[in-house]
One Martini backbone bead per residue (centre of mass of N, CA, C, O) as a GRO file, in nm:
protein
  182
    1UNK     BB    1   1.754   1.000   0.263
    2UNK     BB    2   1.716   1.338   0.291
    3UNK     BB    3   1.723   1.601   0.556
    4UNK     BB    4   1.580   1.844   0.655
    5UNK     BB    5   1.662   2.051   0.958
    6UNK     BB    6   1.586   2.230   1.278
    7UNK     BB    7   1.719   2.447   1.551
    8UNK     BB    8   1.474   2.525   1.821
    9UNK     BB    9   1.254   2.727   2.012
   10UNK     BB   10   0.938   2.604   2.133
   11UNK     BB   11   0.659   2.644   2.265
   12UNK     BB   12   0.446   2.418   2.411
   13UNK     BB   13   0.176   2.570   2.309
   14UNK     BB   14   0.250   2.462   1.999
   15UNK     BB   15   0.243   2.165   2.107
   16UNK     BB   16   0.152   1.835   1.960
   17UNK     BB   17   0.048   1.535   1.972
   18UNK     BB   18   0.064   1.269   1.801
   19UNK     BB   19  -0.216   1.064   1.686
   20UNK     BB   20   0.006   0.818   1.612
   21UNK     BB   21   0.103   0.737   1.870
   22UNK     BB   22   0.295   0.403   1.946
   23UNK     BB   23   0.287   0.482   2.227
   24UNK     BB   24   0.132   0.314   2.562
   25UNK     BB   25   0.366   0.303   2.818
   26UNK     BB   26   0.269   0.597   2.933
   27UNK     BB   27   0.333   0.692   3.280
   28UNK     BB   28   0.327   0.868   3.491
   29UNK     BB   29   0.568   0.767   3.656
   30UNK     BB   30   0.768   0.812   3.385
   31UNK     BB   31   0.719   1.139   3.391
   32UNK     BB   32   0.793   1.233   3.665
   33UNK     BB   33   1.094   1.094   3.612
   34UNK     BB   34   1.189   1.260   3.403
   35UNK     BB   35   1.087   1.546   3.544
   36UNK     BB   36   1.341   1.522   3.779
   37UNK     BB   37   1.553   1.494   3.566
   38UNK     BB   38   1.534   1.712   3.435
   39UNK     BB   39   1.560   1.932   3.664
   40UNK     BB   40   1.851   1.781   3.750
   41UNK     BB   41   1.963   1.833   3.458
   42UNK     BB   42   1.799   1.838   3.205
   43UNK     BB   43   1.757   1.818   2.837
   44UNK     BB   44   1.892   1.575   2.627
   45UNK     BB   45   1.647   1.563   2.412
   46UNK     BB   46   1.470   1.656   2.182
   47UNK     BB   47   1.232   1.741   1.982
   48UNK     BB   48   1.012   1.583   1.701
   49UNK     BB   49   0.859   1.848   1.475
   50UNK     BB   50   0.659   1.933   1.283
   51UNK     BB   51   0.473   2.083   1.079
   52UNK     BB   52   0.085   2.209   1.150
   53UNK     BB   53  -0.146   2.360   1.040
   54UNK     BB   54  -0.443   2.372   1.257
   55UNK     BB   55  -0.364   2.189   1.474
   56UNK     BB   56  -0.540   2.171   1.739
   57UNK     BB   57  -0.641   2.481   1.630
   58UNK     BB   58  -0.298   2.675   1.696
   59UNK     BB   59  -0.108   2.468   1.662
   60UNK     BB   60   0.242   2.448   1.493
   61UNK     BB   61   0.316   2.138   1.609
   62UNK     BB   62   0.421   1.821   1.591
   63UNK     BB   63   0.511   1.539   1.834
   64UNK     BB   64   0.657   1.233   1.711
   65UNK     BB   65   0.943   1.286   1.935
   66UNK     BB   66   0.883   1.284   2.275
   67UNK     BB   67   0.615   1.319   2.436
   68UNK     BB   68   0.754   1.233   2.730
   69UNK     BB   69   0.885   1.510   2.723
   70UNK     BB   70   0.693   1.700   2.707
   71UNK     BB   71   0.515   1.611   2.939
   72UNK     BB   72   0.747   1.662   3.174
   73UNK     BB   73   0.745   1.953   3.086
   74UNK     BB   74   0.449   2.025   3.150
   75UNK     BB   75   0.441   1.944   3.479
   76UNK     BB   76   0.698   2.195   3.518
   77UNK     BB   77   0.622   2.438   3.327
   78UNK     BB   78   0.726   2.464   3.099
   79UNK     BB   79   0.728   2.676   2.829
   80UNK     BB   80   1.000   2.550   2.644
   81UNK     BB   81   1.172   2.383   2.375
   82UNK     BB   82   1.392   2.179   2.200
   83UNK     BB   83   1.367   2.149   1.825
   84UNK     BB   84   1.328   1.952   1.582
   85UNK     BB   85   1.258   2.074   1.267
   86UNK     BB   86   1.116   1.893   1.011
   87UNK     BB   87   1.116   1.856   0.660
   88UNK     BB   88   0.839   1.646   0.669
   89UNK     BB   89   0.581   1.438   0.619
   90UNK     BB   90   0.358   1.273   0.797
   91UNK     BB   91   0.467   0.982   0.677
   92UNK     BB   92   0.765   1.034   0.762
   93UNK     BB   93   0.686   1.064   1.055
   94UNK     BB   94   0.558   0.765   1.100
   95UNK     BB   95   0.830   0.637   1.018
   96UNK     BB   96   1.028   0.736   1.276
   97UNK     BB   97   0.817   0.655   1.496
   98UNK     BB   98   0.841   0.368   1.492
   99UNK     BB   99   1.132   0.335   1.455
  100UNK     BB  100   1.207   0.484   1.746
  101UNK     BB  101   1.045   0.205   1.884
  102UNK     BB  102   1.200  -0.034   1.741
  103UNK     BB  103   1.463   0.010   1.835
  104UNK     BB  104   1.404  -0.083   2.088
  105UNK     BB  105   1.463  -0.344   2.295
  106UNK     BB  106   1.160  -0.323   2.380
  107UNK     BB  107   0.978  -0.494   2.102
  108UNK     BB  108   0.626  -0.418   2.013
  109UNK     BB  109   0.463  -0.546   1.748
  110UNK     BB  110   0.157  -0.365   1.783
  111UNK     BB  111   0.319  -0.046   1.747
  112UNK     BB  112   0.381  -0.115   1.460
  113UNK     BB  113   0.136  -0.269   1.317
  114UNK     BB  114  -0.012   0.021   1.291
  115UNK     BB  115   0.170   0.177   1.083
  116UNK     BB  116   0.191  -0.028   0.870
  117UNK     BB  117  -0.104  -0.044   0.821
  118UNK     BB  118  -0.148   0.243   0.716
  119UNK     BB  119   0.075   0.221   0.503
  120UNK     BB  120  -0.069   0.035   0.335
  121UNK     BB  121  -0.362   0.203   0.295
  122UNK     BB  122  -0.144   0.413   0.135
  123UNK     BB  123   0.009   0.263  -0.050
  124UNK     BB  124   0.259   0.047   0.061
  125UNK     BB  125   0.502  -0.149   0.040
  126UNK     BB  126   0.699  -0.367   0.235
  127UNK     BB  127   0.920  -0.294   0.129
  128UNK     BB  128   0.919   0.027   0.151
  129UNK     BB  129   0.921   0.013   0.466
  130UNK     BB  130   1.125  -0.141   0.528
  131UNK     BB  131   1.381   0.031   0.446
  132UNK     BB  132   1.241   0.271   0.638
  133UNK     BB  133   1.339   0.134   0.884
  134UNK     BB  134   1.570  -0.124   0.887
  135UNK     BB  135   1.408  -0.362   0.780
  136UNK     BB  136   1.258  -0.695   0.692
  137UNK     BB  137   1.016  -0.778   0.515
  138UNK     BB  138   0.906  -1.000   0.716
  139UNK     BB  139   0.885  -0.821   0.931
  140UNK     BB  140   0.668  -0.638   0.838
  141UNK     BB  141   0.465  -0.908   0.768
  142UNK     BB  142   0.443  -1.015   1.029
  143UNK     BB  143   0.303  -0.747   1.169
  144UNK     BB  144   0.068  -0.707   0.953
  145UNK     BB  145  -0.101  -0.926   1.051
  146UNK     BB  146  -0.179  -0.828   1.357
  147UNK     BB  147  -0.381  -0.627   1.251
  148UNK     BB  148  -0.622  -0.822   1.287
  149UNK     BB  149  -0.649  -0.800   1.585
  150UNK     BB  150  -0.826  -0.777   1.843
  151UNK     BB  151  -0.798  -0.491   2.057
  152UNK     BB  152  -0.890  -0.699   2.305
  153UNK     BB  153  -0.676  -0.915   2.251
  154UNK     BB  154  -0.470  -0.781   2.287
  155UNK     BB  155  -0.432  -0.610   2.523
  156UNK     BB  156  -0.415  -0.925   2.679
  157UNK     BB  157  -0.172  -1.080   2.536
  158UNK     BB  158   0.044  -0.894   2.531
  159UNK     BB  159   0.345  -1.005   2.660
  160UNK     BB  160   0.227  -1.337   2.670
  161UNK     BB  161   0.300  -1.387   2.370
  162UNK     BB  162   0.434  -1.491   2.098
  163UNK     BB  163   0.461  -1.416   1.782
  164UNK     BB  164   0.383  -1.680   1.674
  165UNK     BB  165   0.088  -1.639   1.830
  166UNK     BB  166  -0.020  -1.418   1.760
  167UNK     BB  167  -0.033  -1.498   1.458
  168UNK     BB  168  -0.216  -1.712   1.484
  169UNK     BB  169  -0.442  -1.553   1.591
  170UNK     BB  170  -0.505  -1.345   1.355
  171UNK     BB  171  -0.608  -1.586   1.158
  172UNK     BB  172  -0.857  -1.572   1.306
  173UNK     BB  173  -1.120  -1.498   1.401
  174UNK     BB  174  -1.274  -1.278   1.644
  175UNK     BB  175  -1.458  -1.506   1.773
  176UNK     BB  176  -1.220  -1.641   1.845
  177UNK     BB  177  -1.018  -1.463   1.969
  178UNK     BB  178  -1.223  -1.370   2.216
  179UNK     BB  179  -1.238  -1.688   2.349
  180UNK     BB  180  -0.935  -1.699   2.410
  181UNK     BB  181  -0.976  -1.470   2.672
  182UNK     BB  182  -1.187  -1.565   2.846
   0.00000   0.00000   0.00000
């Protein structure tokens, strides 16, 4: 599919962060640490935005991709940030959004897992899933499992059992999932 999208400059105060940013290891320290960076170098990385008219409030911009850029553009108080503005609907967002976190080499099977489930639940085929990521069918497959996890098990053992390990608990009930981390 072609997309597309537009180079500008937007004001900080227009832009709000995706509610369904799916990573969760932005530290304080990462955006210091970014902050520092921009000051010293500038922005290297646009951030990439949607059109959402009335998106919390005022804000006339969703970011997708780059939240830990922007929040880091907001520690040091910038004004505006370079954006490239997506012509494309909240669930091509999300799928864009994933996207960019699984392309990372540490790969972590439940931020993806987050957003395929939604994309099933919005009536999306796991083949049509894979496709738009570039990965394999089983891949999606795969990660749609982990869906079943209950959230506070998940919390406790991702990073510390394999993929495989993760697929076997989702397919416990969850008061089994739960005995196994206390």
């Amino acid at each position: 599919a072609i997309f597309t999208m537009v180079f500008t400059i937007i004001a900080l105060g227009k832009i709000a962060e995706a509610p369904w940013n799916t990573r969760s290891e932005i530290t304080e320290a990462s955006v210091r640490a970014l902050a520092e960076s921009i000051k010293a170098d500038g922005l290297l990385q646009p951030l990439n935005v949607i059109r959402r008219t009335g998106f919390k409030g005022d804000d006339r911009f969703c970011c997708f991709d780059g939240c830990r850029r922007l929040n880091a553009l907001r520690s040091i108080k910038a004004k505006d940030a370079p954006c490239r503005v997506w012509n494309i609907t909240e669930a091509e967002a999300k799928v864009k959004t994933v996207t960019a976190n699984i392309q990372r080499e540490d790969d972590d099977p439940l931020l993806a897992a987050k957003v395929i489930g939604e994309l099933l639940a919005d009536g999306e085929k796991p083949e049509q899933i894979a496709s738009k990521l570039g990965k394999t069918t089983p891949w999606v497959r795969r990660r749609a499992k982990l869906c079943a996890l209950a959230p506070e098990v998940a919390e406790k053992i991702v990073g510390n059992v394999t993929l495989d390990a993760l697929e076997k608990i989702a397919v416990m009930p969850q008061k089994a999932q739960a005995n196994l981390v206390k």
